[in-house]
N, C-alpha and C positions, 0 to 999 in steps of 0.2 A: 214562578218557579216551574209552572208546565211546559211554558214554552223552553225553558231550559234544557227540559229533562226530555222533552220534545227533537230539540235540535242535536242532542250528544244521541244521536241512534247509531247505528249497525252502515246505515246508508251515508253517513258521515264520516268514517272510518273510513267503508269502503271506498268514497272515493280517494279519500287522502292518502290511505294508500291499501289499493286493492294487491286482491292476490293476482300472480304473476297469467298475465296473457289478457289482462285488464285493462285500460287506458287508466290512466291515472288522471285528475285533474290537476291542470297547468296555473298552480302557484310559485311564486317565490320560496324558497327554503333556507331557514336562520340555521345557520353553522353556529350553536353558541361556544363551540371551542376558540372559533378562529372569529367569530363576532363580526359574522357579516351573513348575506342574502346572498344565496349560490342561483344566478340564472345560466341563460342560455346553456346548460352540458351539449356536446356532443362529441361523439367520437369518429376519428376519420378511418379509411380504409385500410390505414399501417394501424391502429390501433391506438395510435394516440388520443388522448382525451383531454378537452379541454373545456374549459368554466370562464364564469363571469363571476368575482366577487364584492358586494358590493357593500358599503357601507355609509352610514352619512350622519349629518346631526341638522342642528336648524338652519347651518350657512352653508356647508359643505359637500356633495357626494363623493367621494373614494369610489373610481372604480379598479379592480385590479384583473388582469388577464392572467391565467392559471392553465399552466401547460401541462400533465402527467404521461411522461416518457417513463414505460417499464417501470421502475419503483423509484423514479426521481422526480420531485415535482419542482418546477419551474417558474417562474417570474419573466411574464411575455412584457409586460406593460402597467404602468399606470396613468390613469386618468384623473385630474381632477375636477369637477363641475361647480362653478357657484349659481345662485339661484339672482336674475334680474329680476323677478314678481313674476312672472308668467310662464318661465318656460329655465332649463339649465342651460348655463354656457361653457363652453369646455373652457377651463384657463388654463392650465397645465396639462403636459401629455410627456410621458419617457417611455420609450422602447426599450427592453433589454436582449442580449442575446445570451443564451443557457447561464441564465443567473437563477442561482438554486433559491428557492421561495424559504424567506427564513421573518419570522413575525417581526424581529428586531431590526434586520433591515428595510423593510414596509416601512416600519413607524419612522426610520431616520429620514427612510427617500420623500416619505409626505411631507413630514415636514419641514425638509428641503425647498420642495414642491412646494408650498404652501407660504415659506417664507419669499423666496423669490416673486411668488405672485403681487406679496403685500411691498416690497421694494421696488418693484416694478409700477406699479401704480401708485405711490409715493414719490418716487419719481417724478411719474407724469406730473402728478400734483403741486411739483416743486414743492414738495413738503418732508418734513423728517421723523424721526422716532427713534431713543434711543435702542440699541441694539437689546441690551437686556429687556425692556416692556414688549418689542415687537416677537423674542424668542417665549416669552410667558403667556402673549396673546395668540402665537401659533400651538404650544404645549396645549394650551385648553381647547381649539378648536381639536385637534386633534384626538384628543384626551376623548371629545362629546364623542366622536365618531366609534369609540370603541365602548357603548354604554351597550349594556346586553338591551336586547328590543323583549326579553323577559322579564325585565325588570318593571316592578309595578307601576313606576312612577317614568315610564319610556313614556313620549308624549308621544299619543299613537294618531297625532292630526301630522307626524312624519311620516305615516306609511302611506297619505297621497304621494311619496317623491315616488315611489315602487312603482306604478305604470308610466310616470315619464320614463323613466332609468329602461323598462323595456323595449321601449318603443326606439331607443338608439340603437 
């Protein structure tokens, strides 16, 4: 318990987040409204701001590219990544142009995304799956990738994917 009450100090706060003219330490940050990991921010010289959002479960990463124009936020891109045992590999990618960010559409386009990737690889396999099991086996991948990383029972040996996903 000491070390506990050792580790929650004044010095822990401040770096997480100091007061303003401070350097902050460069973590990851759980949006738990929009239920993902906000990396790379920056903003350019017109003022626009943009973000990485990221999300993922035990097969998946979602990465989503996040444009804010004036008071309208935007939909640059999605990424998908599946995990080969050592490293992620991109399988799916879409671009959009000034498509307004709307949660609902996210979850259609992934799984979209998602289903394609498994038809495509079935395919290859000269192999099949009824249409209904393969839209039930994309809903639950999916489904995993929007579990709060709050949640007690988040399996936190996922937050090794959080320094691959930086290093892209």
């Amino acid at each position: 318990m000491a070390n506990l009450t050792k580790a929650i100090n004044k010095d822990l706060f401040e770096s997480i987040l100091p007061t303003f003219g401070s350097p902050r330490v460069h973590i990851p940050v759980w949006d738990e409204e929009q239920k993902m990991f906000l990396c790379e921010d920056y903003e350019t010289a017109n003022g626009h701001r943009y973000y990485k959002g990221v999300r993922f479960c035990d097969r998946i990463v979602i990465v989503e590219k996040v444009g804010l124009f004036h008071n309208w936020t935007y939909i640059d891109g999605i990424e998908i990544y599946a995990f080969n045992g050592t490293r992620l590999e991109l399988v799916q990618k879409k671009d959009y142009e000034k498509e307004f960010r709307n949660e609902g559409f996210i979850r259609k386009e992934t799984e979209a995304m998602v289903s394609n990737y498994f038809k495509g690889v079935l395919k290859a396999q000269k192999s099949s799956m009824p249409q209904t099991e393969l839209d039930e086996k994309v809903k639950m991948i999916i489904d995993g990738c929007y579990k709060s990383y709050l949640d007690s029972d988040f399996n936190t040996r996922l937050t090794q994917i959080l320094p691959q996903i930086e290093q892209k």
